[in-house]
C-alpha positions in Angstrom: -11.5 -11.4 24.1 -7.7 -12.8 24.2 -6.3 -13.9 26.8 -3.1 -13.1 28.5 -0.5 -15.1 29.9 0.9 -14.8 33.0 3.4 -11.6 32.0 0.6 -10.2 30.6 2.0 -9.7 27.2 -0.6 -12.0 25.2 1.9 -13.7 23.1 0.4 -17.0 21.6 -3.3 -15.3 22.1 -5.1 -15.1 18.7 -6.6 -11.6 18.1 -10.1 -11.0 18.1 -11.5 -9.8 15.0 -11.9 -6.2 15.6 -8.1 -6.0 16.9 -7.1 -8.0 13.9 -8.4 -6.4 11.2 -9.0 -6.6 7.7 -5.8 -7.9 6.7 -5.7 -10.7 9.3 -7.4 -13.9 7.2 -5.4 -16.4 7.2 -3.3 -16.8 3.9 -3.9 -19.6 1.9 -1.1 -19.4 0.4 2.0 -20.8 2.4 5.8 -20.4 2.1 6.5 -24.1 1.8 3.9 -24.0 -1.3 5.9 -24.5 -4.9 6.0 -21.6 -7.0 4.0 -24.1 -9.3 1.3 -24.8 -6.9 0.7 -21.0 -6.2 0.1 -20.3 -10.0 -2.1 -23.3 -10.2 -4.1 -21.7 -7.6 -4.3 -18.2 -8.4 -3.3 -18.1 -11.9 -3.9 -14.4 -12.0 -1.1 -13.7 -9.9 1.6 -14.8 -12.8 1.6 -11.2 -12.9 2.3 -10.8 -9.6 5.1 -13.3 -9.3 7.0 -11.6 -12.6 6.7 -8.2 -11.1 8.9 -9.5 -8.6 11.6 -11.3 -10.5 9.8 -15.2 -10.0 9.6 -17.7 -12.7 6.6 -19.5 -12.7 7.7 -22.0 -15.3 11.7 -22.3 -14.5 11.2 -21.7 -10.8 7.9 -23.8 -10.4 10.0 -26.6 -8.2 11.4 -23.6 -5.4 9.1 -22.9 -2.9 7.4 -19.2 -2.3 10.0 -18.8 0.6 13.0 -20.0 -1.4 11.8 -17.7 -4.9 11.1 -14.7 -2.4 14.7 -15.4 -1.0 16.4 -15.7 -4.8 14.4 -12.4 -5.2 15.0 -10.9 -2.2 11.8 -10.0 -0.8 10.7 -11.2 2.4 8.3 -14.2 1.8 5.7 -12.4 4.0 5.3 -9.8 0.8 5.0 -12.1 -1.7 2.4 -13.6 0.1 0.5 -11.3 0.8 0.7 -9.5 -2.6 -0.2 -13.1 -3.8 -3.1 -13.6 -1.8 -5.8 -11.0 -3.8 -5.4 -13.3 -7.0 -6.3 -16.7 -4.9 -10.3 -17.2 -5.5 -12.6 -17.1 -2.0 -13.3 -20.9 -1.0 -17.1 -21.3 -2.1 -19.1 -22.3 1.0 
């Protein structure tokens, strides 16, 4: 269960799994991450970064929050359209 701070309002509680749903993971991907890095780690999202303007190869020094900035998309949506072509860590 959460907890609450003294308002009430639960800012700064984590969610519990069923409130945060599927979409809730933590990214592994981050906005100070180069544009390099991220296609190092999930090189099927090259795709992904095109689609939204981002060059992987000329643009591999910016970060994902400066590239989603030139491209102007919030870095939030890059990420998260990043995220399905990252590979689950192996346990």
């Amino acid at each position: 269960m959460s907890q609450t701070c003294g308002c009430g309002c639960r800012h700064g509680a984590a969610p519990s799994p069923a409130e945060a749903g599927p979409m809730a993971r933590p990214l592994s991907l981050m906005p100070e991450d180069t544009v390099e890095a991220a296609a190092r780690r999930a090189p099927h999202g090259l795709p992904i970064l095109q689609r939204f303007g981002i060059d992987a190869c000329c643009g591999g020094h910016l970060t994902l929050a400066q590239a989603a900035a030139s491209a102007g998309v919030p870095v939030e949506t890059l990420l998260r359209a990043l995220e399905p072509a990252v590979p689950a860590p192996t346990t």
